[in-house]
Each structure stands twice: as structure tokens, then as C-alpha cells.
N, C-alpha and C positions, 0 to 999 in steps of 0.2 A: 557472615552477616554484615548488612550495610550501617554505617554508627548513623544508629537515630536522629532524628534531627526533631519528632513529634516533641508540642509541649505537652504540660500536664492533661490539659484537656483538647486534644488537636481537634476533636468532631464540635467544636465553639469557633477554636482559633487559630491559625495560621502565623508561625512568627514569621517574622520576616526574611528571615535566612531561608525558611520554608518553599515560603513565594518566591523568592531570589534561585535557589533549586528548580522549580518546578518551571520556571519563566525561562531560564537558560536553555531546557530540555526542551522545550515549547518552540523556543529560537530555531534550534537546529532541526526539529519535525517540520517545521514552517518551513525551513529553507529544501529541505527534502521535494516536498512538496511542489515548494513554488522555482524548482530547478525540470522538474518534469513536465511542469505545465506554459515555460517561458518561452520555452524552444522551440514549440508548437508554430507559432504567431512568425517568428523571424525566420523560420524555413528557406521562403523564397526570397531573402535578402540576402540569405548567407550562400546561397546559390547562385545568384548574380554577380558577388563582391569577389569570390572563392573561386566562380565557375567551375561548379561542380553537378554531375549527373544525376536525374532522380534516383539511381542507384546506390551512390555513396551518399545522397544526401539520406536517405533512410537512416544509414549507420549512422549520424548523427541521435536519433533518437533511438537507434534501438542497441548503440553501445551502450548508452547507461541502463537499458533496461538489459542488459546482458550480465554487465557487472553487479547489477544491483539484486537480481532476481538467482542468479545462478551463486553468489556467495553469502547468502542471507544463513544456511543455515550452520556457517563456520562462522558468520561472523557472532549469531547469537550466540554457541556455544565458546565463544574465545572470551566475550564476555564473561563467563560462569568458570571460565579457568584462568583467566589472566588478569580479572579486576575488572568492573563494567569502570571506574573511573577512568585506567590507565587507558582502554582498547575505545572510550567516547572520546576522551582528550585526541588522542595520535588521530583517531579516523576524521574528527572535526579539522583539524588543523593540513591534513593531507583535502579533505575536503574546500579548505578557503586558499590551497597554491594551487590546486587543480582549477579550479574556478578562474586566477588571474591566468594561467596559461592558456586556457580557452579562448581569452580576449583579447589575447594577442598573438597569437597563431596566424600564419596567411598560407595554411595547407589545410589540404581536408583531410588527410591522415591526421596529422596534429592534433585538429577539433576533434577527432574520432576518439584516438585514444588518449584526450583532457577528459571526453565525456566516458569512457570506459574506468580511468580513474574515477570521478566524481562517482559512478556508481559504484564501484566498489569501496569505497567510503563510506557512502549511505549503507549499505549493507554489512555494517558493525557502528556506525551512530543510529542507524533506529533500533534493532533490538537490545543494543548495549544501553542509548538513554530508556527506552520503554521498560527495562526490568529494575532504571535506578529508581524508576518511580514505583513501582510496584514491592520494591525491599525498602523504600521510603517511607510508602506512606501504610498506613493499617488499611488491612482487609475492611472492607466495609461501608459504610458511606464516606469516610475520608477521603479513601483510595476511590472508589466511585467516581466522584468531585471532581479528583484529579485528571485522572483518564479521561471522563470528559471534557475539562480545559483542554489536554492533552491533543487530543483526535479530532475537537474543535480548530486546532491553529493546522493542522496538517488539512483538515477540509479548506477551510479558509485561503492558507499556502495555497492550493492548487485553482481556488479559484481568484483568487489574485491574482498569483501567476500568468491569467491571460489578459488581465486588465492590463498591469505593469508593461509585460509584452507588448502589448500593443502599441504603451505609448514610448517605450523606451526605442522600439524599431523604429519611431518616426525618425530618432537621433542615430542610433546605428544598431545593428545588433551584435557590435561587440557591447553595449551595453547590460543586452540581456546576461552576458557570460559575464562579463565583470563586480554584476549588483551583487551575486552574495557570498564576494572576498572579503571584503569591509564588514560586512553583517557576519560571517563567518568567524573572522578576528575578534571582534568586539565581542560574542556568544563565549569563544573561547577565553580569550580573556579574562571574565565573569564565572565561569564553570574552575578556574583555577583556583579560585575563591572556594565558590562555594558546592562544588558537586563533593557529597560525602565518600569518603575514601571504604572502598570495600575490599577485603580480603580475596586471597587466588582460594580456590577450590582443591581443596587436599586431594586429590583423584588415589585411588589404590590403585588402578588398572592404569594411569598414565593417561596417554593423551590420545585415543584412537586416532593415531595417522592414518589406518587403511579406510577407518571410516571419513574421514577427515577427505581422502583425494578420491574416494568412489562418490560420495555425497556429492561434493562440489561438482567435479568432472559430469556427474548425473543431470545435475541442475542448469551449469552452463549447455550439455548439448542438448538441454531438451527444450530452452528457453531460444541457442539457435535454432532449433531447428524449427520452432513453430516461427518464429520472427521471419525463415529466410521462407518458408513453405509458400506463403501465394507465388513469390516472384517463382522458385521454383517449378515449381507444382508439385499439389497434397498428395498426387499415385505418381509421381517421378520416383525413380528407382533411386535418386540420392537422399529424397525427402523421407523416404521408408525403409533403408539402412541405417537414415541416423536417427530415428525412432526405435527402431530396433535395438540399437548400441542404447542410447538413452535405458530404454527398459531393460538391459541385461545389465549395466551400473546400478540402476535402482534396484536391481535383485539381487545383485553381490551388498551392496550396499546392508539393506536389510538384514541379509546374512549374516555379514559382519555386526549388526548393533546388535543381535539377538546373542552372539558371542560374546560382543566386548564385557568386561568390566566394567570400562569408565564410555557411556557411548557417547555417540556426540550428539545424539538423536537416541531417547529414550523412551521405545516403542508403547512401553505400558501407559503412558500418557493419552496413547490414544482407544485405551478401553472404557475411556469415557466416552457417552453418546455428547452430554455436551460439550466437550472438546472438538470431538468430530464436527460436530454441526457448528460450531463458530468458525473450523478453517473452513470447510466446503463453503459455508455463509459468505466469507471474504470476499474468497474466489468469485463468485455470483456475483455477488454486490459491486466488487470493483472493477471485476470484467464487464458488467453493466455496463458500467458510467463511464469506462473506457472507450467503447464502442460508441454511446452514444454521443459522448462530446464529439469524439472523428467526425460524426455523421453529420454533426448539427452544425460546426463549422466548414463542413465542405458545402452542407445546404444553403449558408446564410452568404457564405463569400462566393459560389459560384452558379448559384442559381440569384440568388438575390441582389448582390454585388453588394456589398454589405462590405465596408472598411473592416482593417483588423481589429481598431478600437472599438465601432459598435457592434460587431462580433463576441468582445472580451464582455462590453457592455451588457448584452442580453443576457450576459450567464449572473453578472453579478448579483441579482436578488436573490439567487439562491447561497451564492456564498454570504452574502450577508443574513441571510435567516441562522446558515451556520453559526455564524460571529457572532448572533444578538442571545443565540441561546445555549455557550458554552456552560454557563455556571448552573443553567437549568436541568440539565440532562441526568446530571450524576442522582438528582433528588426523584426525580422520577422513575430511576432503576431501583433505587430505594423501594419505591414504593408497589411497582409494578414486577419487578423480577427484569430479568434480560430477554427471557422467550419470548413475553408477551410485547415488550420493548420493539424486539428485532423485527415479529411478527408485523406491528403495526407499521413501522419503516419499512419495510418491502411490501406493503399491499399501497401506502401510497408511491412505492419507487413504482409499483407495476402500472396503476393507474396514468402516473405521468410519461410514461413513455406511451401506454396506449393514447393518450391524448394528444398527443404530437404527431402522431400517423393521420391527424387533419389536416396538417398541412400543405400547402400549395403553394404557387409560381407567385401570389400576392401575397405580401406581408401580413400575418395576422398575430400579430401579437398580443393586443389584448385577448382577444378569443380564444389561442393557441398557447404560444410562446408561454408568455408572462406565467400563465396557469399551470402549465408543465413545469417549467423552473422553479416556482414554490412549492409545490408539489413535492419536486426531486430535494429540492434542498431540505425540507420538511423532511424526507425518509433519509438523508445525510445525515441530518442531526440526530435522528432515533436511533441507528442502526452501526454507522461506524463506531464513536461511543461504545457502547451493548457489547459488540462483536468483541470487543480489545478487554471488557472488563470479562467476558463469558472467558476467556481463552484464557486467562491469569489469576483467576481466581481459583485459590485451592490447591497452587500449585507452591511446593517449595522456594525457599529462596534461593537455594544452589541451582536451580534448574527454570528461574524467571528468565534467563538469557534465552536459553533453549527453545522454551515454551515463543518467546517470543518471535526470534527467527524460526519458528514455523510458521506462525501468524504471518510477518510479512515476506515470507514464503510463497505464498496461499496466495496472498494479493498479488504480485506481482507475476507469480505465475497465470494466475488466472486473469488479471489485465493484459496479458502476453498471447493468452489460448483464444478468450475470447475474441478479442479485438483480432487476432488474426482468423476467426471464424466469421465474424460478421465481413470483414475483407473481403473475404472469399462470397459470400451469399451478395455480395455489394455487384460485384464484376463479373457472376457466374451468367446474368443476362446478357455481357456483351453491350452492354446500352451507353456505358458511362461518356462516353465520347460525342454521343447523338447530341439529338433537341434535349431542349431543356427538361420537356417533358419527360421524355424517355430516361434523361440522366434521373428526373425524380421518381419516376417508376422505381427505378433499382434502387433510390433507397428504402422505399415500401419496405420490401421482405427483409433487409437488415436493420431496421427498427422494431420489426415486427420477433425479428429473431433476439433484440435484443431485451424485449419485453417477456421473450419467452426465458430468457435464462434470470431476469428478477422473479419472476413465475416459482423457476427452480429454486431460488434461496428461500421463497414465503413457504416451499413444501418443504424446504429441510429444517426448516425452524418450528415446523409444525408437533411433532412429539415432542417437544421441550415443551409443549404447552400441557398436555396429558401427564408427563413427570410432575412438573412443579402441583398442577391440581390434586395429583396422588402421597407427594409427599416433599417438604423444603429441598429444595436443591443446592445440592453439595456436589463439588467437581472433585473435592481432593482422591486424588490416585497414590495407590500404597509405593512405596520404594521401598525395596529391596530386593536381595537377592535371588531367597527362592519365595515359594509358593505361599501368605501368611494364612496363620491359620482363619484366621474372620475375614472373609472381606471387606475392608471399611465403605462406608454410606458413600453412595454415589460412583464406586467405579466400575459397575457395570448402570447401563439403563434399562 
């Protein structure tokens, strides 16, 4: 168990070692965040400076999305076996020298694998800090609160992220790699203090290694292989071999946790419906917005010519909707439940993407833009929030690591599936090269596709709304060994 840090009355007040905890975890989600979305903006600077091919310039972004997404779910589980203090300290600190090497690298190999560390860093500081706050704070409106402060600085992060970008590329874009070393030290710094110190996980069964390298090895080729799959091609015979190897790891895999004793991935977790529906939810939601930010900055900078800073610019209103309404969101799950929550965020995330399929070769922001942006940031704020309290609620503390690197799991694989689905529906016309027009034709059906997969998270969020009407909703799932006699409220739906 994590040592308390609640006062007598934490649903009144927060001490300050509280806030000082919660702030430091906030730090390094921010920096997660706003490391994915910096790199974006400085692309063709580091291509110029580097002289490097669109081909390796890719690995730029999709080594961290390699590292990050393919060892998420060792790094949540190392958390719940090795101490979430010890395995957030090392991964932050590995995180702020990986950062300064980034920014002074003059190869493209070198950037490549700075940014493959960096994500493999993040991929044991977000589920390792996201489970310190959930063994921190009390189930309830406390923890609520938090989580949404929480998932507010990680929206925030990323749309920052393109602001800062933009103006830091004006200076260089070793910039962008260098800002969150200093931020990174000082976060850790601060977490030396004060992240409360929690015990390793007595396992009986040991430490599932066979689950430990089928998992991982699962996750990295199947996160290759959608990232290399357009340049490839989706029916090439190596893009559907290593699809295949992927799905024969992910079934040894299974195999093995349905064995182990101590697994690393604890399948019965997912005989909850709502657990189910908060990872699929994820996946939806942040493969959305993945896609669509791609779309809306190739719109704005090459149909409209649009600088990188008023590029960054147009997103900001939605990140600031996020920012102004962190401390509001927890009271509203209170009051609403998470289904109905989630439900309302994905019906305005569908609208604002349908509402952006207006656009044209002339700027219309107020009419267009602006209103989609609020819109999205509007369903940001309902929805990521919701998804992170749905996924950890009810779930032990030995198994908060867990529980959590599946969640951002979920996300990153599904920002990984998607975005490389809409790619493909972007360029399957052939057009991208023509007139302007023709370039804006092809993005029609990948906004359109991307409106259809927020579609899919407002249907899978939908029987959570029939549960909670039928009866309080409880996510807790039994642990143990065999079979118990009762089954407790909530782990089937």
C-alpha cells in the first residue's frame, strides 16, 4: 500500500504535501504530452539542418511512439512489482538525459534512438505516476478531482505542445528537444521530496518473464508494423507476416497469463463491461484526435499557407477550454456518473469533426474552425477525465500499475491504428500531389472516417448508460485464484 498522505477530511482539503504530490505527477504527464506534440511543428527543420529523407524523418516520430506504446504494459506492471516511487523516479530521470541528447545530436540515427528512449521512459512514468494517484488519493470524489487535474495537464501538454513548437522552431528546433530537460530535473527534483514511498508486490508466482517478453515483443511488432504499413503497403506480403507474428505473440501471450500465478496482465479485469468500454473508449477517442490534428495541420499549412505559429494558434482555444476546466470535471462525474460523462464528450467530439468537413480553399474560422475547436476541446474535457477515472476505479492497489498500462495501452495503440488508417484513406485517391482542390478532396473521406471512429466510442459508451440506469455502478473484479463462490456486483455486465 502507498503511505497516505489524505488529511483527516481530504473531500474539504488538500495539504499541501497533497498538492505538491499531485503537481509533480501533473509535471511529468505534461511533459509526456507536450513531447508528442513538439515534434510535430519542427519536422521540416530538423530535415533541413539533419538532411534527412522523408523516410527517416517519420522515425523521428514514430520511434517514440514505438517505445512508448509497445512497452506500456511492462512498464505498468514493473510499477506494482518494483514500487511505483522507485520505477517514476529512474523512468523521469532517464527521461530529462534522453531529452538533452536529442538536442544535441547532429545524426538522424542519434535523434531516432533519443526519441525511442524518451518513449520508453514515458512508458513507465505515465502508468507508474497514474497509479501513484490512484493508491493516493480515496476512491471517490477525492480521487475524481485528482484525475481530472491529472488528464487536464496531459490535454493541455499536448496542445501546448504545438504552440511552444512553433515558437521555439522560430529559434531552432534543437529547442524543442532541449525544453523538457530542465522541466524534467526540476519535476524530479520535487517528486524526491515528495512522491510517497510504496512497497514492491510480494508476487507468489515471481515475476512472469515469459509473459513479460511475449507481451512486450506483441506490442512493439504490432505498433511496427501499423506505423511502417502505408509506406509498406496494408496486403504486402511483409506487412501481413508481421501481423500475423504480432497475433501469434498476443496468443501465446494470453496463454501464458491464463497460467501464470503472478501475471503481468490480469485477464479477469477484463470481465468487466466497463473496463472493456473505457480501453476500447481510449483507443476511439485518441485515435480520433490523432488523426484529426494530422489532417487539420496539413490543411492549414498546405492548402492555406498558414505559419507554424498560427497553425499552433488555431488549436489553442480548445486547449485552453481544457485548462480553464480541470477542477470542474471531477464534480461533474460526481454527479453524473462516467457513462453519461463519456457519452456526452463523444457526441460533441462527433459533431466537431462533422463540422469541419465545411471547410474549404478560404479561411473560415469563425464559421468553421473556431466552432469545431470548442466543440473538440469541450468533448477533451468530458471524456479523457471519465475514461482514466472509469478504468481505475474499483480496481485494487496492487494491480493500479496494471490496470493503468493497459489504459495507456489502448491509447497509444489506437493513436497508432488509427492515424495510420486515416493515412491510408488520405492517399488511397492518389490526389495528394495535385491542385489544391484535389489535395482537399482527399482529405474529405479522412475526416469523415475520422468522425466515424468518434461515432464508434459514443456506441461503445452506450450500455454503460442502461447499467448505471438498472443498477449503481461498480467496476470492482474479484482476484483470486479459483472460481469465488458469489460473484461480486459488477464483474460481469
Amino acid at each position: 500500500m502507498t503511505t497516505p498522505l489524505n488529511s483527516p477530511a481530504p473531500q474539504d482539503r488538500w495539504s499541501p504535501r497533497l498538492w505538491g504530490t499531485l503537481l509533480v505527477l501533473c509535471a511529468a504527464m505534461f511533459l509526456d504530452a507536450l513531447d508528442v506534440s513538439m515534434v510535430g511543428v519542427a519536422l521540416p527543420s530538423i530535415a533541413t539542418d539533419l538532411g534527412l529523407s522523408t523516410a527517416t524523418l517519420q522515425w523521428i516520430v514514430s520511434g517514440y511512439i514505438l517505445g512508448y506504446g509497445g512497452l506500456l504494459l511492462l512498464g505498468g506492471r514493473a510499477a506494482d512489482l518494483l514500487g511505483r516511487r522507485r520505477v517514476f523516479l529512474i523512468a523521469l530521470a532517464v527521461f530529462a538525459l534522453a531529452s538533452l541528447l536529442g538536442g544535441l545530436v547532429d545524426s538522424g540515427p542519434l535523434l531516432i534512438a533519443s526519441r525511442f528512449i524518451k518513449g520508453l521512459s514515458a512508458a513507465f512514468t505515465a502508468p507508474a505516476g497514474l497509479s501513484i494517484i490512484t493508491t493516493t488519493f480515496k476512491e471517490g470524489p477525492q480521487r475524481n478531482r485528482a484525475l481530472s487535474i491529472y488528464t487536464t495537464c496531459a490535454a493541455t501538454g499536448f496542445s501546448m505542445g504545438l504552440v511552444l513548437s512553433g515558437l521555439l522552431t522560430e529559434l531552432s528546433w534543437r529547442w524543442t528537444m532541449l525544453l523538457p530537460a530542465p522541466v524534467a530535473l526540476i519535476a524530479l527534483a520535487f517528486a524526491l521530496k515528495l512522491i510517497p514511498h510504496s512497497a514492491r508486490e510480494q508476487g507468489r508466482g515471481g515475476y512472469d518473464l515469459p509473459g513479460a517478453v511475449t507481451g512486450t515483443a506483441a506490442m512493439l511488432l504490432l505498433v511496427f508494423t501499423v506505423v511502417q504499413a502505408p509506406e509498406a503497403g496494408w496486403g504486402s506480403a511483409r506487412t501481413l507476416l508481421s501481423f500475423l507474428g504480432a497475433a501469434l505473440l498476443l496468443a501465446a501471450f494470453v496463454a501464458i497469463e491464463r497460467r501464470s500465478a503472478s501475471p503481468l496482465v490480469r485477464l479477469g479485469v477484463l470481465r468487466s463491461g466497463s473496463q472493456v468500454r473505457a480501453q476500447l473508449g481510449a483507443a476511439a477517442f485518441f485515435g480520433s484526435y490523432v488523426a484529426f490534428q494530422f489532417i487539420v495541420t496539413q490543411y492549414m499549412q498546405a492548402l492555406l499557407h498558414w505559419s507554424a505559429l498560427q497553425t499552433a494558434l488555431a488549436f489553442l482555444p480548445a486547449g485552453l477550454l481544457v485548462a480553464l476546466s480541470s477542477t470542474k470535471i471531477g464534480a461533474v462525474v460526481d454527479r453524473f456518473g462516467t457513462p453519461r460523462v463519456i457519452a456526452a464528450g463523444f457526441t460533441l467530439l462527433v459533431v466537431g469533426y462533422a463540422l469541419f468537413l465545411r471547410i474549404s480553399l478560404t479561411p473560415q474560422y469563425a464559421a468553421v474552425i473556431l466552432p469545431s475547436m470548442l466543440l473538440i476541446g469541450a468533448a477533451c474535457a468530458l471524456v479523457f477525465p471519465s475514461l482514466n477515472i472509469q478504468a481505475t476505479n474499483g480496481v485494487a492497489d496492487d494491480e493500479q500499475g496494471m490496470v493503468s498500462g493497459l489504459l495507456n495501452t489502448s491509447i497509444q495503440v489506437g493513436g497508432a491504428i488509427f492515424l495510420a488508417v486515416v493515412t491510408a484513406v488520405i492517399t488511397a485517391g492518389g490526389h495528394t500531389g495535385g491542385s489544391p482542390q484535389a489535395v482537399l478532396d482527399s482529405f474529405r473521406p479522412g475526416l469523415a472516417v475520422v468522425a466515424v471512429i468518434a461515432l464508434a466510442g459514443l456506441l461503445i459508451t452506450l450500455p454503460g448508460l442502461r447499467t448505471r440506469r438498472s443498477r449503481p455502478e461498480s467496476l470492482i473484479v474479484a482476484k483470486s485464484e479459483t472460481r469465488p463462490a458469489q460473484e461480486p456486483v459488477g464483474a460481469r455486465d
